[in-house]
KELUMSE-825228 format. One record per residue: residue number from 1; residue in three letters; x, y, z of N, C-alpha, C in turn. Coordinates in Angstrom, 1 decimal, m for minus. Layout:
<atoms>
{NUM, 'ALA', {X, Y, Z}, {X, Y, Z}, {X, Y, Z}};
...
</atoms>
This chain:
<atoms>
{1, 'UNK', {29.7, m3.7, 18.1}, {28.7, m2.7, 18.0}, {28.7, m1.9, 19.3}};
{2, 'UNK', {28.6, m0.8, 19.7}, {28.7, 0.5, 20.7}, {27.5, 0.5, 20.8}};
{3, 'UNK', {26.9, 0.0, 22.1}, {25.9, 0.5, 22.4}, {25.8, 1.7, 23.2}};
{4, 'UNK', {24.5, 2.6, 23.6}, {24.1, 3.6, 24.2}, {23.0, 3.1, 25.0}};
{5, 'UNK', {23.1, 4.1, 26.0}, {22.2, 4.0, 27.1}, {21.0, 5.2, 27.2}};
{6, 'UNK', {19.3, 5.2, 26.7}, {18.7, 6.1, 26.5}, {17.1, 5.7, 27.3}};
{7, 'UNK', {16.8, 6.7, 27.8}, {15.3, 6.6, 28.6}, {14.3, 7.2, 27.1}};
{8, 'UNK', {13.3, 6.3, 27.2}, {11.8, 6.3, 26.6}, {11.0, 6.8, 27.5}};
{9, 'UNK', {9.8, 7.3, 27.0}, {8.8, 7.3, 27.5}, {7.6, 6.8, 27.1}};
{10, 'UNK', {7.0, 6.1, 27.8}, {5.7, 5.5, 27.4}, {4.7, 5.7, 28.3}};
{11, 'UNK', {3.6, 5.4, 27.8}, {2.2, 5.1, 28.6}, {2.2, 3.8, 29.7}};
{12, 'UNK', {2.3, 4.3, 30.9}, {1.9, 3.6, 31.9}, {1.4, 2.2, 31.5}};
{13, 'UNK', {m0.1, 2.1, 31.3}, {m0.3, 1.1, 30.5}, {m0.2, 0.1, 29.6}};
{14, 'UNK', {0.9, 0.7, 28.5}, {1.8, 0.3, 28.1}, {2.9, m0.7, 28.2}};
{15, 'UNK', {3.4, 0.0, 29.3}, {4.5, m0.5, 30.5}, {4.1, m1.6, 30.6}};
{16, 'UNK', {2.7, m1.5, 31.5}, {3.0, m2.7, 32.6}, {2.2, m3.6, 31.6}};
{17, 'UNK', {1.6, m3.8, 30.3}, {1.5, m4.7, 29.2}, {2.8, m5.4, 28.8}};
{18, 'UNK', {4.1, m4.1, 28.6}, {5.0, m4.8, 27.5}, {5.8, m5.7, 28.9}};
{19, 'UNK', {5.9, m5.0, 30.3}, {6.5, m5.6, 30.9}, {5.7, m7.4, 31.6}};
{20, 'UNK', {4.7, m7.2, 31.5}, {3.6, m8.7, 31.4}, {4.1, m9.5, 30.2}};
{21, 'UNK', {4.0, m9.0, 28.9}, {4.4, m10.2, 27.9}, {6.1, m10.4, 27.7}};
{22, 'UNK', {6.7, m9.6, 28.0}, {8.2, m10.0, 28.3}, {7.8, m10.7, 29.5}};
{23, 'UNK', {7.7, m10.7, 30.8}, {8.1, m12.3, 31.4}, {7.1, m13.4, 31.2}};
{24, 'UNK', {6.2, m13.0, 30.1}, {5.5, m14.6, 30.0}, {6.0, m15.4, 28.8}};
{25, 'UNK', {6.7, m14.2, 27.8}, {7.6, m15.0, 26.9}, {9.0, m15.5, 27.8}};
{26, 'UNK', {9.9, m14.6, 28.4}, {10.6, m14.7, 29.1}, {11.6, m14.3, 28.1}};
{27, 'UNK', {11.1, m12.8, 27.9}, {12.5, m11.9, 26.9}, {12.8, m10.8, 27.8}};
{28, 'UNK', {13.9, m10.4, 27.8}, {14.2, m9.0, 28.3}, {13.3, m7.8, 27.7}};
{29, 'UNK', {13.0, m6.8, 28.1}, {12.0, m6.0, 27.4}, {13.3, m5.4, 26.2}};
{30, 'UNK', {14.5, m4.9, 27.0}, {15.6, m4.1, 26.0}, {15.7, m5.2, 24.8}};
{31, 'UNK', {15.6, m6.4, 24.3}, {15.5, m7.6, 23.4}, {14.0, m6.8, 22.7}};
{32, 'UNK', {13.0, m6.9, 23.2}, {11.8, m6.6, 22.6}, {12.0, m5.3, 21.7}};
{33, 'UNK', {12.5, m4.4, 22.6}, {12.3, m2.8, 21.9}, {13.2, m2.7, 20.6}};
{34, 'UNK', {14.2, m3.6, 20.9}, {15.9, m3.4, 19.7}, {14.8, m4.2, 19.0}};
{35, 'UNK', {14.3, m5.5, 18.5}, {13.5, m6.1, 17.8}, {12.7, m5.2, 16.8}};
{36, 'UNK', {11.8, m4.4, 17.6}, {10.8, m3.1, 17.0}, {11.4, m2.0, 16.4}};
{37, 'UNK', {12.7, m1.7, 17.2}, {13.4, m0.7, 16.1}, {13.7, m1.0, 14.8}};
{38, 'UNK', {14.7, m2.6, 14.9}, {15.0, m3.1, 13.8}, {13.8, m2.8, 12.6}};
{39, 'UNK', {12.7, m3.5, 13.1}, {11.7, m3.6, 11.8}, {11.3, m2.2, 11.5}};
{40, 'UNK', {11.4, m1.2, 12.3}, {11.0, m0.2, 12.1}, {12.2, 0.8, 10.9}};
{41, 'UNK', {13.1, 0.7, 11.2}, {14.1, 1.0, 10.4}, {14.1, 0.0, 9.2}};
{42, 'UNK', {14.1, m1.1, 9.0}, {14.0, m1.9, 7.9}, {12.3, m1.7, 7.0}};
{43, 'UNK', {11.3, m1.2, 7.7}, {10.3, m0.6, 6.8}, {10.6, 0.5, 6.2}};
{44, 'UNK', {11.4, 1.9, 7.0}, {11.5, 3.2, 6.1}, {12.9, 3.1, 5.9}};
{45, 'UNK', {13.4, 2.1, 5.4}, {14.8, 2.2, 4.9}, {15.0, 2.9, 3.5}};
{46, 'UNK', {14.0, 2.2, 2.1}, {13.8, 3.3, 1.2}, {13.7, 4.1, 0.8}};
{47, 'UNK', {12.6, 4.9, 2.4}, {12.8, 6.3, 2.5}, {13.8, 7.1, 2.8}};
{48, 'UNK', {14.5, 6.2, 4.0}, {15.8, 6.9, 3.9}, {17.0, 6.9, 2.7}};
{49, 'UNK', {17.2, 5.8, 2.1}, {17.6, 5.9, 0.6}, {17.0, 6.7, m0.5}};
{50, 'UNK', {16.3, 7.0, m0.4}, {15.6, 7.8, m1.2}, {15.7, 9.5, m1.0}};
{51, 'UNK', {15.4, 9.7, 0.5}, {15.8, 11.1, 0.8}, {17.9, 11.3, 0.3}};
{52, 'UNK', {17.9, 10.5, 0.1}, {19.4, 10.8, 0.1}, {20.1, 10.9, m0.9}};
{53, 'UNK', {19.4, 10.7, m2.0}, {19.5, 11.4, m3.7}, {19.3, 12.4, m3.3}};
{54, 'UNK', {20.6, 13.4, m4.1}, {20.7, 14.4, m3.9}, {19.0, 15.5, m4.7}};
{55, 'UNK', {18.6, 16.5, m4.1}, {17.4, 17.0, m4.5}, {16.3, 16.4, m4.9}};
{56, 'UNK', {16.5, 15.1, m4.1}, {15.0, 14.1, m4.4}, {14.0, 15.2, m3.5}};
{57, 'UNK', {13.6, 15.3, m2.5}, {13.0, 15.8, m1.9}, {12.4, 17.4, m2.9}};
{58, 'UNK', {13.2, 18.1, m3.1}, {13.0, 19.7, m3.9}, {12.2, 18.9, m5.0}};
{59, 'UNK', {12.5, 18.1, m5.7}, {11.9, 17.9, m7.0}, {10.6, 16.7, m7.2}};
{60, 'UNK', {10.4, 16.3, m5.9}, {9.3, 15.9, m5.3}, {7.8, 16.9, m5.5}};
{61, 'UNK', {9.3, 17.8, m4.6}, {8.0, 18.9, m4.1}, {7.4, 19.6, m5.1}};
{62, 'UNK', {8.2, 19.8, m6.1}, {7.9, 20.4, m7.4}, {6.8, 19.9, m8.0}};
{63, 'UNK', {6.8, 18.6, m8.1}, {6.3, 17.9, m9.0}, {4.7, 17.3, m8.4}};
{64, 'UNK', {4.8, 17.8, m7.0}, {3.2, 18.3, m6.3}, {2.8, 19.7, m6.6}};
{65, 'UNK', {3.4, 20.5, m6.6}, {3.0, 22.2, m6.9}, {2.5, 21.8, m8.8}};
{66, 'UNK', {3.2, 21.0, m9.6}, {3.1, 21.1, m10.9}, {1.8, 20.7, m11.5}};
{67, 'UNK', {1.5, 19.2, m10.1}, {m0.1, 18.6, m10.0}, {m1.1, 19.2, m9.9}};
{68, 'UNK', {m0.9, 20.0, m8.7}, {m1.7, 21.0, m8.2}, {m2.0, 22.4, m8.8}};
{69, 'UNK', {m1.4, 23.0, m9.8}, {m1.4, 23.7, m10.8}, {m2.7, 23.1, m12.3}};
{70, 'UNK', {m2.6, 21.5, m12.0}, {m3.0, 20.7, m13.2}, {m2.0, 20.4, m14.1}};
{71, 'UNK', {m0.9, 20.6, m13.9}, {m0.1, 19.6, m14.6}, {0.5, 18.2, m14.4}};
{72, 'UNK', {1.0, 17.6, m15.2}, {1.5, 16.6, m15.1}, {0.7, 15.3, m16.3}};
{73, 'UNK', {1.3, 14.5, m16.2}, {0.5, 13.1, m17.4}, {m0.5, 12.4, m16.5}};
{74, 'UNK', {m1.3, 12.0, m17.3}, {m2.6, 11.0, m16.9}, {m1.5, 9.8, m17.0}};
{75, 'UNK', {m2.1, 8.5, m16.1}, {m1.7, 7.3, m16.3}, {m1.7, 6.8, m17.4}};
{76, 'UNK', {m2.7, 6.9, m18.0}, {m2.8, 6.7, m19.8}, {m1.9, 7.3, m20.7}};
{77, 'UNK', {m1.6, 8.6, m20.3}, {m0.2, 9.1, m21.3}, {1.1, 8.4, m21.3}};
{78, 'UNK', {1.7, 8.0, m20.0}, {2.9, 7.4, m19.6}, {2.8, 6.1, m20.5}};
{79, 'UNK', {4.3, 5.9, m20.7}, {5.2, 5.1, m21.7}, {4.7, 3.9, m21.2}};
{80, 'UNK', {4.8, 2.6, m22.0}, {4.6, 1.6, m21.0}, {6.1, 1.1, m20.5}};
</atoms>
């Protein structure tokens, strides 16, 4: 795997918190942050599969303007 080298910006604050509990666990902070990304990509992973059907997104949108007009099925209409 290719890694890259990129500056963050955080809250002061922040810092000197995340850099306090990295040496009291005794992790690298760069271990911590790849950790947070991971989960963070593995929660909107869906969404990124999802945006990736072709015209999911247009026909999304549609189907908010069609609500908003008052159309669409009640829960009670839909199939089971």
């Amino acid at each position: 795997m290719k890694r890259v080298t990129t500056t963050i910006r955080i809250d002061e604050e922040k810092a000197r918190l995340l850099r306090a509990l990295a040496g009291y666990e005794g992790r690298k902070i760069n271990d911590i942050l790849n950790e947070l990304i991971d989960e963070y990509i593995k929660r909107h992973k869906e969404t990124l599969e999802l945006l990736s059907i072709p015209n999911f997104l247009e026909e999304c949108q549609k189907g908010l303007e069609e609500i908003k007009r008052g159309g669409g099925k009640k829960l009670d209409e839909l199939d089971d």
